[in-house]
C-alpha positions as CSV (number, residue, x, y, z in Angstrom):
1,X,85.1,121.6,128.6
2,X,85.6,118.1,127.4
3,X,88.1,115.8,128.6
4,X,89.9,113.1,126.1
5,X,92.9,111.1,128.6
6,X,94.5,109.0,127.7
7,X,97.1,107.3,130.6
8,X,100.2,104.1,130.6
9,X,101.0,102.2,132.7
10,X,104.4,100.7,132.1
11,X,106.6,97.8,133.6
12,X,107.5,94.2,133.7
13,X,105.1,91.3,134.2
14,X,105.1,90.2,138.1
15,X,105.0,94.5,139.3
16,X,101.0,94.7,139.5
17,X,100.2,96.7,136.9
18,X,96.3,95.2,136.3
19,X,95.7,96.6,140.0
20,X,96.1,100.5,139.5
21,X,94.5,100.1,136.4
22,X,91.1,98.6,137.7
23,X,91.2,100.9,140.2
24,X,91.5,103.7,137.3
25,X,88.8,102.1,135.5
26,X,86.3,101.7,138.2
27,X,86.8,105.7,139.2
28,X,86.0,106.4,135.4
29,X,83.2,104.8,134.6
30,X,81.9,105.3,138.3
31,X,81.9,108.8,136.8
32,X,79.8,108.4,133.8
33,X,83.0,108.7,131.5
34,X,83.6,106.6,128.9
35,X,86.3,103.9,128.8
36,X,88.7,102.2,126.7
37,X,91.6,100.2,127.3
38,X,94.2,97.6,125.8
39,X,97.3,95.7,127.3
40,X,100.3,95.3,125.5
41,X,101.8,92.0,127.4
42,X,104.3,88.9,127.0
43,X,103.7,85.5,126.9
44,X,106.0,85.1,130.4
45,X,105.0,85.4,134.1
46,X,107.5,87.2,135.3
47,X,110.1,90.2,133.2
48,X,109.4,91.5,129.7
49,X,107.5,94.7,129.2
50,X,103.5,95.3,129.6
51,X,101.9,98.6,129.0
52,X,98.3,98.8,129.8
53,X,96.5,102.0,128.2
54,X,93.5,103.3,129.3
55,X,91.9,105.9,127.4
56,X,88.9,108.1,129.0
57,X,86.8,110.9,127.4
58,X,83.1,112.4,127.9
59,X,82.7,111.3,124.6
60,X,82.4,108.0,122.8
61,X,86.2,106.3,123.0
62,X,86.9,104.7,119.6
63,X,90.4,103.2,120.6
64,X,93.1,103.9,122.6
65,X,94.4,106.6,120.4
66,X,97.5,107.6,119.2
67,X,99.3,109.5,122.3
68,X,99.7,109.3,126.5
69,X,98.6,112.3,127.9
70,X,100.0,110.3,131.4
71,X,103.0,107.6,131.8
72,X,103.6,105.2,134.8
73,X,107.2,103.9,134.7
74,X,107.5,101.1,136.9
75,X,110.5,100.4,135.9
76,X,113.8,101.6,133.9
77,X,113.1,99.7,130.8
78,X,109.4,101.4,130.7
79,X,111.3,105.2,130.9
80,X,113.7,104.0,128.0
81,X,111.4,102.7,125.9
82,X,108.6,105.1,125.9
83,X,109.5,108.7,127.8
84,X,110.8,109.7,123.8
85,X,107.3,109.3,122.9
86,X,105.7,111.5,125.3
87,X,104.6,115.4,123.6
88,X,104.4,118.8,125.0
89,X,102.0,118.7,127.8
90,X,102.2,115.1,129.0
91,X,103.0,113.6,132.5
92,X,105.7,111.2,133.3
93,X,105.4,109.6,137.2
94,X,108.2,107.4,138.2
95,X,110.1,106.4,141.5
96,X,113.5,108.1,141.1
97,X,115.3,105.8,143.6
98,X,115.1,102.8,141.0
99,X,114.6,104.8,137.7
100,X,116.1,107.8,136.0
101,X,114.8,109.6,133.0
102,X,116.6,110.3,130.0
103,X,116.3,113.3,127.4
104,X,112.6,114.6,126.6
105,X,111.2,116.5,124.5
106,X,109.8,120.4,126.1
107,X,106.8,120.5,127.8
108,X,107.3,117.0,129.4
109,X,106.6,117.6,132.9
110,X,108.5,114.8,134.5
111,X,107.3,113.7,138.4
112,X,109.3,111.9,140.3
113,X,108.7,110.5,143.9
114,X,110.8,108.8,146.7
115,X,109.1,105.5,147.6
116,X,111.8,105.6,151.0
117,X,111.5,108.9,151.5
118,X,107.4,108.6,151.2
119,X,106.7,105.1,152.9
120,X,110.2,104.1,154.9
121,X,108.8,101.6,156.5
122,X,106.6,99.6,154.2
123,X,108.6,97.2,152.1
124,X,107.7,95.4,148.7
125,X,108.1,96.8,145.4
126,X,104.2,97.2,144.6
127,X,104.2,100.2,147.1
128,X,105.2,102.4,144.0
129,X,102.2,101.7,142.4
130,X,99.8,102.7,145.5
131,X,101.9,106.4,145.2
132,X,102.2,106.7,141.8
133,X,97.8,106.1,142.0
134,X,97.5,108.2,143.8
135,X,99.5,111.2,142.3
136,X,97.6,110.3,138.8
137,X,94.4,111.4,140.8
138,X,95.6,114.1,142.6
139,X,97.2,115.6,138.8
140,X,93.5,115.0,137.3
141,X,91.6,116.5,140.4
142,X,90.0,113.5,142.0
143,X,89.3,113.9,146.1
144,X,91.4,111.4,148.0
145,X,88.4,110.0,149.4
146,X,87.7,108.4,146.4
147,X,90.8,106.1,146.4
148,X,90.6,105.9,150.0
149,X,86.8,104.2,149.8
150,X,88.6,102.1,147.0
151,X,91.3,100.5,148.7
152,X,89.2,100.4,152.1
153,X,86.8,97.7,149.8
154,X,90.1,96.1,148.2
155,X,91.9,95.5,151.5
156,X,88.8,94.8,153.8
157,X,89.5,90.9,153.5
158,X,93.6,91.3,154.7
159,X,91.7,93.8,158.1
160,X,92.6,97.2,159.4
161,X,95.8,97.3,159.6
162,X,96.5,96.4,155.9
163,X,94.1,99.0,155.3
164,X,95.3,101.3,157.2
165,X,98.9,100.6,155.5
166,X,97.9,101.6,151.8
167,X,95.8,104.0,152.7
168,X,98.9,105.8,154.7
169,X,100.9,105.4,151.6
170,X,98.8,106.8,149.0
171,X,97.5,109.4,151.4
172,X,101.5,110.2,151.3
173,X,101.7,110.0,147.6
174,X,98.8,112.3,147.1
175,X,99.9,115.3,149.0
176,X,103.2,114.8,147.4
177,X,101.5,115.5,144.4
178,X,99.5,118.5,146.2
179,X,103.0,120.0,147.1
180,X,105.1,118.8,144.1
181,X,103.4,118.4,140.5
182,X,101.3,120.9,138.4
183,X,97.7,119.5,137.9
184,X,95.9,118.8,134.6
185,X,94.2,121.9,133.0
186,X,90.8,120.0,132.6
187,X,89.9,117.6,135.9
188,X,88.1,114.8,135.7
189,X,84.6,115.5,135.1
190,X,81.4,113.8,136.9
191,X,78.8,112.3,134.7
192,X,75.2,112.0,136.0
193,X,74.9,108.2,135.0
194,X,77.6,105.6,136.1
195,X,78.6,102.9,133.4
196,X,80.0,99.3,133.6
197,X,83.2,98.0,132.0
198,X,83.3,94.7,130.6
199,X,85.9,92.6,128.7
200,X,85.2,91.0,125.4
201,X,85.4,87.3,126.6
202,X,83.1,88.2,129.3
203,X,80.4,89.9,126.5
204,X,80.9,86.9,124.6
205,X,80.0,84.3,127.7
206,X,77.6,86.7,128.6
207,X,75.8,86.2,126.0
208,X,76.0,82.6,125.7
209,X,74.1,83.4,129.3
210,X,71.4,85.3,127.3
211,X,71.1,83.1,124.4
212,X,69.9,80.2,126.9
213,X,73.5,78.3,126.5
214,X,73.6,75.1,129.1
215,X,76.7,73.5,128.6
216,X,80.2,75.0,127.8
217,X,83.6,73.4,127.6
218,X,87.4,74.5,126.6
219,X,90.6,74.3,126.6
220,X,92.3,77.0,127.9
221,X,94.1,78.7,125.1
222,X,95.0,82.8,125.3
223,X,93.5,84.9,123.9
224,X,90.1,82.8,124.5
225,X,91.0,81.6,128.1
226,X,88.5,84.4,129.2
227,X,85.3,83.0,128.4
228,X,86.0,79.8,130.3
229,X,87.0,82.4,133.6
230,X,83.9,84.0,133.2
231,X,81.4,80.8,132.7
232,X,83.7,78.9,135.4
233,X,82.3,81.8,137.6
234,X,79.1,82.0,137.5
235,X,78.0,78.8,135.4
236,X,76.7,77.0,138.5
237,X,74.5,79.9,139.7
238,X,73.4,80.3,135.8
239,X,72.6,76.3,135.1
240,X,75.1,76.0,133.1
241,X,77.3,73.2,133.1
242,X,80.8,73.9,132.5
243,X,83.8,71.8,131.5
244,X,87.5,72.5,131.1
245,X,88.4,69.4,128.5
246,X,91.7,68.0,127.9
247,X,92.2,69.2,124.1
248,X,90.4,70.8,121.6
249,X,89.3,67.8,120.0
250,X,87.8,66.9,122.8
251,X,86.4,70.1,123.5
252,X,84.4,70.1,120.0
253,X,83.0,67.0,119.9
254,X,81.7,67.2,124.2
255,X,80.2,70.4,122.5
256,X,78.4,68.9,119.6
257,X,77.4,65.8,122.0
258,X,75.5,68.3,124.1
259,X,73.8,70.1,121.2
260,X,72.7,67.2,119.7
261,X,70.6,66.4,123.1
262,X,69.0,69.7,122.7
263,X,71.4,72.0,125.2
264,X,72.5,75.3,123.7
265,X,76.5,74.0,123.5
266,X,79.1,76.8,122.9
267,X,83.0,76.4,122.9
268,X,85.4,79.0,122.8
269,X,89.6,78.4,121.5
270,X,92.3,80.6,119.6
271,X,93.5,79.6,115.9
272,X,95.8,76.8,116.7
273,X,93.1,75.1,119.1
274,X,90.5,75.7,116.3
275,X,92.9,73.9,113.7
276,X,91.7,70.7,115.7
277,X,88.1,71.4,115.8
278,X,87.8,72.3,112.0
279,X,86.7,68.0,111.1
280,X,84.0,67.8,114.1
281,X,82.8,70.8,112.6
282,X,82.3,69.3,109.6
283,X,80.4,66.0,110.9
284,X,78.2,68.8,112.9
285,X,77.2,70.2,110.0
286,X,76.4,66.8,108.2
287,X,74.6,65.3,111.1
288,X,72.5,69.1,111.0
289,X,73.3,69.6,114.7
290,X,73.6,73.2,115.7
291,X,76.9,74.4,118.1
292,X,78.2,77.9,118.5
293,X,82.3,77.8,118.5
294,X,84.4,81.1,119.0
295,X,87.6,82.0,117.8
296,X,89.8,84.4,119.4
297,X,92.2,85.3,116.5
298,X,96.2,85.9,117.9
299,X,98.8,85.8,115.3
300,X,100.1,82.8,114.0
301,X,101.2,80.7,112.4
302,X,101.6,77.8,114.7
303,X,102.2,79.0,118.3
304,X,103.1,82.6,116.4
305,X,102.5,85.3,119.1
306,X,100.5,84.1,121.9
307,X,99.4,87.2,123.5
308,X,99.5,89.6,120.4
309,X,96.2,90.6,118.1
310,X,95.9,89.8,114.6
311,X,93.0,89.2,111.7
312,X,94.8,86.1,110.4
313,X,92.1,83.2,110.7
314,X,90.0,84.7,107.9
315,X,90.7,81.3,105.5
316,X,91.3,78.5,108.1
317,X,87.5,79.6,109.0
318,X,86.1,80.0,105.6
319,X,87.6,76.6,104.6
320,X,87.5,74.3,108.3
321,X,86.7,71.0,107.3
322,X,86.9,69.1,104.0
323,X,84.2,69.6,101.4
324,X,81.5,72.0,101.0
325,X,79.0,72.5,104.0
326,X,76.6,75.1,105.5
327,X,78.0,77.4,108.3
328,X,77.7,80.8,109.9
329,X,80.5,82.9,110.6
330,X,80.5,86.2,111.9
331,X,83.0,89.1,113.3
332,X,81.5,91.2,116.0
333,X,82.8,94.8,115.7
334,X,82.4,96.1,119.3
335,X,82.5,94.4,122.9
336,X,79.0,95.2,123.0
337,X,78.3,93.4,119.9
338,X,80.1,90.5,121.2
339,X,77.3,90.1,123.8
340,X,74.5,90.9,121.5
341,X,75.9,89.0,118.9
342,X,75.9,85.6,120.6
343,X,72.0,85.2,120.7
344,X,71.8,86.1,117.3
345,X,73.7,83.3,116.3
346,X,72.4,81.0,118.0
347,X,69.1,81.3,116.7
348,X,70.3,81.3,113.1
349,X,71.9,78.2,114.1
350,X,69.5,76.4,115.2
351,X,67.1,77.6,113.0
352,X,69.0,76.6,110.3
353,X,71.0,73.4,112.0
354,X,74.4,74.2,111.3
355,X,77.7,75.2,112.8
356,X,78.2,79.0,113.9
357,X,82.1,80.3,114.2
358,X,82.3,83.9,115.8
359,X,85.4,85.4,114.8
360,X,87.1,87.6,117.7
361,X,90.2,88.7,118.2
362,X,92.6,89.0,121.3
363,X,91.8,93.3,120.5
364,X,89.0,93.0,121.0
365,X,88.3,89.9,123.6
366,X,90.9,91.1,125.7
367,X,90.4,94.6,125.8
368,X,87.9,96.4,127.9
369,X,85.3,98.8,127.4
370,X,82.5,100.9,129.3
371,X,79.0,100.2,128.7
372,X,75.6,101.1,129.6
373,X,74.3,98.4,131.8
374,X,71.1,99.2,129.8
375,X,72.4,97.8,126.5
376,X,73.1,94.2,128.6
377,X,69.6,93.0,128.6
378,X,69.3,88.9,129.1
379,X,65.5,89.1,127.7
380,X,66.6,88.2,124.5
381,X,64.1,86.5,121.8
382,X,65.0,82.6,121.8
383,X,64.5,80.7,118.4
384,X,65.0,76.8,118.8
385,X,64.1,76.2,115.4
386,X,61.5,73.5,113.6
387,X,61.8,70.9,116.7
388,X,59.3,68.4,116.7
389,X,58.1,65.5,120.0
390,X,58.8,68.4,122.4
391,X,56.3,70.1,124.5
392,X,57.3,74.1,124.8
393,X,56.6,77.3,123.5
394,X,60.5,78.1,122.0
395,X,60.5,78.7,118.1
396,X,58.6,75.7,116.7
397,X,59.1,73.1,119.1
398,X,55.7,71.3,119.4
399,X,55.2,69.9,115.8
400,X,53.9,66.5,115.0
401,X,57.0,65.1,113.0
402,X,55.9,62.7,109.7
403,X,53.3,60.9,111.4
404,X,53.5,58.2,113.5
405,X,53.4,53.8,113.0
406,X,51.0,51.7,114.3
407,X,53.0,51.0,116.7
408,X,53.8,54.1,118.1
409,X,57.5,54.5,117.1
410,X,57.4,57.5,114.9
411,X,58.4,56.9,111.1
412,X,60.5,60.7,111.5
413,X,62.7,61.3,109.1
414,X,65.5,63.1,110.7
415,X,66.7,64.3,107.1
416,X,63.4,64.8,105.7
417,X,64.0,67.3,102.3
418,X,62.3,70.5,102.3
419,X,62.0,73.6,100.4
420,X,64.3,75.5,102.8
421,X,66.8,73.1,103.4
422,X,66.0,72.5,107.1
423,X,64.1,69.2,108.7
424,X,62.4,69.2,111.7
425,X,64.5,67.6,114.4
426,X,63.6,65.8,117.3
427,X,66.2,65.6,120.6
428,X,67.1,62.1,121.8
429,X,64.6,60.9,124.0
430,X,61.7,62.8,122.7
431,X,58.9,59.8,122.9
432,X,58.2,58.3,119.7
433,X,60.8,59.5,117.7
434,X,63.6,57.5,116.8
435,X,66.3,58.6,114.3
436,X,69.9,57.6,113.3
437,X,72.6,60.4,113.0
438,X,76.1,59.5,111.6
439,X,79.1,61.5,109.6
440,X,79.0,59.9,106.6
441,X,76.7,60.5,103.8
442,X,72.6,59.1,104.5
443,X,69.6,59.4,102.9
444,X,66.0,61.2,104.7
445,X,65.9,58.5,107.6
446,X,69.9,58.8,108.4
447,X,70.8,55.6,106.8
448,X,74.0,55.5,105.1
449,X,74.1,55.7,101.6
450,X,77.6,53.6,101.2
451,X,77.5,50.6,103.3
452,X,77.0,48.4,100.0
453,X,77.2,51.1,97.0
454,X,77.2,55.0,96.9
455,X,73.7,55.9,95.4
456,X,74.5,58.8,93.8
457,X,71.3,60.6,93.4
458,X,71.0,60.5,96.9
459,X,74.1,61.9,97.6
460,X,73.3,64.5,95.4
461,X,69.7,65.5,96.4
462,X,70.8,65.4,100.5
463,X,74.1,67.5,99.8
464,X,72.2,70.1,97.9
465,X,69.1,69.9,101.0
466,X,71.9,70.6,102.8
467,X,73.4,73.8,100.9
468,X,69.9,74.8,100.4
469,X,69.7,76.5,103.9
470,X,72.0,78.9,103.4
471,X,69.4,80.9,100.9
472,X,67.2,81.6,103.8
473,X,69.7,82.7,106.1
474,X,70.8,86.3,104.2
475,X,67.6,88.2,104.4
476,X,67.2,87.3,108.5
477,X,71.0,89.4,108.8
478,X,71.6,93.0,108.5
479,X,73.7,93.9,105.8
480,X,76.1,96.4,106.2
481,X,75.8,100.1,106.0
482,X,78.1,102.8,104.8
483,X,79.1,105.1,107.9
484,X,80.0,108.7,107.0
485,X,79.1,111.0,103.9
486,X,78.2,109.0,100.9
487,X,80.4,111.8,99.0
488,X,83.2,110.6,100.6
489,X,86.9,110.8,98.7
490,X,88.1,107.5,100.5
491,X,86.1,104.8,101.2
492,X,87.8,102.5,104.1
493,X,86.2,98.7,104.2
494,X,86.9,96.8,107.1
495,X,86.1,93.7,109.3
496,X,85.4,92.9,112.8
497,X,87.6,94.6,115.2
498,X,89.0,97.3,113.1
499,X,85.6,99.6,113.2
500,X,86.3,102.1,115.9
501,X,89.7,102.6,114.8
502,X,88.8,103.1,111.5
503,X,86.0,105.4,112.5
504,X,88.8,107.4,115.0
505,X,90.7,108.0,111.8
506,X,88.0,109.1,109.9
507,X,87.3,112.0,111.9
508,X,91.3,113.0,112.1
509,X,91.1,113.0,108.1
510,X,88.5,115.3,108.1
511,X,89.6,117.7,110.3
512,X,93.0,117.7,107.3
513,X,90.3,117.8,104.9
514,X,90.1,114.6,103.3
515,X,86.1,112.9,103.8
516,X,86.3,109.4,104.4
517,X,83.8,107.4,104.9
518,X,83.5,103.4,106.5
519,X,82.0,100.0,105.2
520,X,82.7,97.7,108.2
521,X,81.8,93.9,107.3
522,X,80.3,91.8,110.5
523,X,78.6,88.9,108.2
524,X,80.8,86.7,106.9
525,X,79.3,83.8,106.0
526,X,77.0,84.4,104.4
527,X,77.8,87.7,103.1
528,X,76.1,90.3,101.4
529,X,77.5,90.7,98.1
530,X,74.7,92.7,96.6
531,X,74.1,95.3,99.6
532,X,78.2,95.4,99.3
533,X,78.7,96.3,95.9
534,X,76.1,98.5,95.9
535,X,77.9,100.9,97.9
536,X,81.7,99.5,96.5
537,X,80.1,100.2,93.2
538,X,79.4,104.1,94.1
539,X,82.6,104.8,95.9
540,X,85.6,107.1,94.5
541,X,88.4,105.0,96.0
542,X,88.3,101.8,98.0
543,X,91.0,101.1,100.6
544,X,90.4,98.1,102.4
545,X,92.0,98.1,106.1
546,X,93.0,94.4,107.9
547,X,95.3,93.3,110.2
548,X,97.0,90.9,108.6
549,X,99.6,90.4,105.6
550,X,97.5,88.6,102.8
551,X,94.9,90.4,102.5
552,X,92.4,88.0,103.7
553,X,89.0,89.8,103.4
554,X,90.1,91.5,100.1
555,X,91.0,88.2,98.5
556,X,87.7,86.5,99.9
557,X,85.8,90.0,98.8
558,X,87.4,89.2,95.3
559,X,86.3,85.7,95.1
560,X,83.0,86.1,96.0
561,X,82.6,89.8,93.8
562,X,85.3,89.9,91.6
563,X,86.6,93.8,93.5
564,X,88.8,94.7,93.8
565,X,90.1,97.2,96.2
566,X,92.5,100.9,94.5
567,X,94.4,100.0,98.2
568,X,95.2,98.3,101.1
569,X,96.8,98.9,104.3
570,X,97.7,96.0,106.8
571,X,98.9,95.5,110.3
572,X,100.4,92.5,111.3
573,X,103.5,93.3,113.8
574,X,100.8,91.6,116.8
575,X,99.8,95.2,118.0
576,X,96.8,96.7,116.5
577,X,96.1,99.6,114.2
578,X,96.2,103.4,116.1
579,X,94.2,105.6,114.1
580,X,97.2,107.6,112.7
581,X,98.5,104.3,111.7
582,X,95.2,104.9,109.3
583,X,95.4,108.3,108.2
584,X,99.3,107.8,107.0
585,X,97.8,105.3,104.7
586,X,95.3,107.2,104.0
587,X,98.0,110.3,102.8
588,X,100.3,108.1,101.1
589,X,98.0,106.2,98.7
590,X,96.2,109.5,98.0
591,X,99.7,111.3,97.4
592,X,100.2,108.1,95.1
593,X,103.1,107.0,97.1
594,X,101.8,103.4,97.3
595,X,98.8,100.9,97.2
596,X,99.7,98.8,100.1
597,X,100.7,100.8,103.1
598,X,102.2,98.8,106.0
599,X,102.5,101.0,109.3
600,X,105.5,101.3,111.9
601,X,104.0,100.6,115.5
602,X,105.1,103.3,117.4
603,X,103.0,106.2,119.7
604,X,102.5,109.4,117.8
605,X,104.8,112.0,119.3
């Protein structure tokens, strides 16, 4: 038999919650099983409410679903908020010398333990957690040698006796459990092959590791924050030099500094801090210097929600910077993708000499998921591009340039026009080339074209070099494909993060008899309108699903296509869509109820 678990853990910022949670994690995916899970915090240190869901299943975890199976209440805020939610079947732990439960609904098997009564003489409040641990594993049939090896490795660096201390109490917690609670139907299963849990940030830094990345600087700014943790880490053991910078603006420019000497430079910021990147993004793309910059999308405006999800950078991306310029932009769909994705980039980048902008989101960048440690290969193909004066075997890098002057200064020109759009380039020191890069407007050797007068047929042949790249880009990216039956009575187009929900909801309409099927955008920028409205073009109805208010794909879709969409539905309370958020929609607009459905956030009962 299968298992699908899903379990919260509930309480104020300051009572440990991360720490049961890894150690939840690490026993799943130890186990083979599959693993999803997503944090619901504040923007404060200490107080408000977190609840941190992990979801676990022998089958592929899409989200974190719609319902707890299991609740944790650390404290008396977490029972009144959520123990109303719980259904027939479900688990509620809690220490009833701080917290008592309210009114629930039947079948709600509530578990309460004594943390005096259990461990009188170890004090501190995160002693509840250790117990209530260890009851979860005792209610889903894990040994107790399990934790016990687990908190023997957490605790080895405090000695014996601290070990000897939290093992005691959740030794005491799980035969409480043994005596007290009735155990889970289904235990927890063990796989054959043990699996790895990552974060997004960390896919994403990972692989700027891959993709040969040497220098990487930020600001710290949530949801993006996690990146700089990781390459802080590990950049020295890696080669990469790594730079916490004193504002964004800073942080670009360092970035686009480094690229232009030839490093693979990659930055990493939320909305606001991208806001201040958007004109050094622009001068990147006029001086044709490649950089990879990632934004973690949280919702705004301004400071808006620091620690909540949202899809809301769509047009500050598509239009960062003044005037028309080439760029890549892309929104990886799965925290794998976010370390697969990175290489990609960076090879289109440089290929192509222009600015790449990955669009995340704190969903996805903050959440975690297991994966096959197979899938995380480093041996990734590395494209440097046309690059001329260097000695190497990456991409293209050992051309000749334009020929060289008698005396033996190269007569390169940096901006040389092309067919494709793209120039050989030549890093700084690369002897005998010497080339001029600057912001404004230039001609083929980087001279500018408006010290005395504008010449305006050179402003006009350069600018449309320029744009020229962007034609040979498309047919290097895979163009999105439809996901489900192409008979499908609902056809749900989305972007980025919102895949595996919207695939999670797919398979709950069909089992009410409505087939639904998914177009999930990753390319942006450039983005392929043909391969889209083919399958738009064949579909029944067309709901397109974002989390944000506007609309922000389906207005871009509509500028670039002219669709546009039977329906919408839209998220933008800070949490994300749960796949009955989905099918709701779904029902209404079908029923004819509405076109733009805008869910409540609350669990499914």
């Amino acid at each position: 038999m299968g298992i699908d678990l899903a379990i919260g853990i509930g309480g104020a910022a300051g009572q440990g919650i991360a720490t049961p949670g890894d150690i939840l994690a690490r026993i799943f995916v130890r186990r083979g099983l599959n693993l999803k899970t997503y944090s619901a915090y504040q923007s404060i240190v200490r107080g408000g409410h977190i609840l941190l869901t992990l979801r676990t299943s022998d089958q592929p975890v899409l989200s974190t679903g719609d319902r707890l199976d299991m609740l944790v209440t650390l404290n008396q805020d977490t029972m009144d908020r959520h123990l109303h939610l719980m259904g027939q079947g479900s688990v509620v732990l809690y220490n009833a010398d701080k917290i008592q439960p309210g009114p629930s609904a039947a079948g709600v098997q509530l578990c309460p333990f004594s943390v005096k009564e259990l461990a009188p003489s170890v004090k501190g409040d995160l002693v509840q957690n250790t117990i209530a641990l260890a009851a979860i594993l005792q209610l889903i049939g894990v040994d107790f040698d399990v934790l016990e090896d687990i908190l023997t490795l957490q605790f080895q660096r405090k000695g014996q006796a601290a070990i000897d201390e939290n093992v005691g109490v959740a030794r005491a917690g799980y035969e409480h459990a043994v005596r007290t609670f009735q155990r889970f139907p289904t235990p927890l299963p063990q796989l054959d092959k043990p699996l790895a849990f990552v974060d997004g940030n960390s896919a994403l830094a990972m692989g700027g590791a891959a993709a040969g990345v040497r220098f990487y600087c930020a600001y710290p700014m949530s949801p993006s924050t996690g990146v700089l943790h990781w390459m802080a880490r590990h950049g020295q053991q890696l080669g990469i030099m790594v730079r916490q910078v004193e504002d964004e603006l800073g942080v670009i420019n360092m970035a686009i500094g480094a690229a232009h000497t030839g490093a693979r430079a990659m930055c990493a910021t939320s909305g606001g801090g991208f806001a201040l990147m958007t004109e050094a993004l622009g001068a990147a793309s006029m001086m044709e210097i490649p950089v990879v910059c990632i934004d973690v999308q949280r919702a705004g405006p301004a400071t808006g929600v620091p620690t909540k999800t949202e899809q809301g950078d769509l047009w500050q991306v598509l239009g960062a910077g003044q005037g028309d310029y080439p760029r890549l932009v892309v929104a990886p769909t799965t925290i794998l993708d976010c370390f697969k994705t990175v290489p990609e980039l960076f090879n289109l980048a440089e290929r192509f000499q222009c600015p790449g902008i990955i669009m995340s989101d704190l969903l996805i960048s903050e959440g975690r998921s297991s994966i096959d440690p197979a899938d995380l290969s480093f041996d990734v193909p590395i494209d440097r591009g046309e690059v001329v004066g260097v000695n190497g075997s990456n991409g293209h890098a050992n051309g000749n340039g334009n020929g060289h002057a008698a005396d033996g200064i190269s007569t390169y020109k940096r901006y040389a026009f092309t067919d494709s759009g793209v120039s050989p380039r030549a890093f700084p020191g690369a002897e005998g080339y010497v080339h001029v890069v600057a912001t404004d407007e230039h001609d083929d050797e980087g001279g500018l074209i408006s010290d005395e007068y504008t010449n305006p047929h050179k402003r006009q042949a350069m600018h449309e070099k320029r744009m020229r790249k962007m034609d040979g880009v498309l047919p290097r990216i895979e163009p999105p494909k439809l996901f489900g039956s192409p008979e499908a009575d609902v056809t749900l187009v989305g972007w980025g993060s919102t895949e595996g929900v919207i695939r999670e909801a797919i398979e709950q309409l069909a089992a009410q008899g409505v087939v639904a099927n998914n177009l999930q955008i990753k390319w942006l920028v450039p983005l392929h309108v043909d391969a889209i409205m083919e399958q738009l073009g064949k579909a029944r109805r067309v709901i397109i699903v974002e989390n944000n208010y506007s609309g922000q794909f389906a207005r871009y879709l509509r500028s670039e296509t002219s669709f546009v969409a039977d329906a919408h539905i839209r998220k933008y309370d800070g949490e994300p869509f749960m796949p009955h958020h989905i099918v709701d929609g779904v029902n209404k607009i079908l029923a004819k109820e509405t076109t733009r459905y805008v869910p409540r956030h609350e669990i499914l009962v």
